[in-house]
C-alpha positions, 0 to 999 in steps of 0.5 A: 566481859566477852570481849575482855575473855576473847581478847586474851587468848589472843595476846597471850596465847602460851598462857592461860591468864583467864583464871587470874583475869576472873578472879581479880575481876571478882575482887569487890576492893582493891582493882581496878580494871581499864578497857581500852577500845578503837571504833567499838571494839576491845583492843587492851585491858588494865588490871590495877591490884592495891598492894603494900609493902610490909615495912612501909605505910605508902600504898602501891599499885601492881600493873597486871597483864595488859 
């Protein structure tokens, strides 16, 4: 998680994203979260949320930061 929270900063420095990050991170369904690493080291992270459209009954993805 210290490495996710370092890296962010980081990429996107105008914006405070680690707010958001927590928050979904801390969510028990509906998120996945990838992690992308070269020789040990964080280099991306993925946040996946579920969502649905409301005149519809298939289920989606939203693509987070990255």
């Amino acid at each position: 998680m210290d490495a996710i929270k370092a890296l962010y900063p980081v990429v996107f420095p105008a914006e405070d994203l680690l707010p958001l990050v927590r928050d979904l991170l801390a969510e028990k369904t509906g998120v996945t979260s990838l992690v992308a690493s070269n020789g040990g080291s964080v280099i991306g992270h993925f946040i996946f949320t579920s969502c649905s459209i409301e005149t519809s009954t298939c289920m989606l993805s939203l693509l987070g930061p990255l």
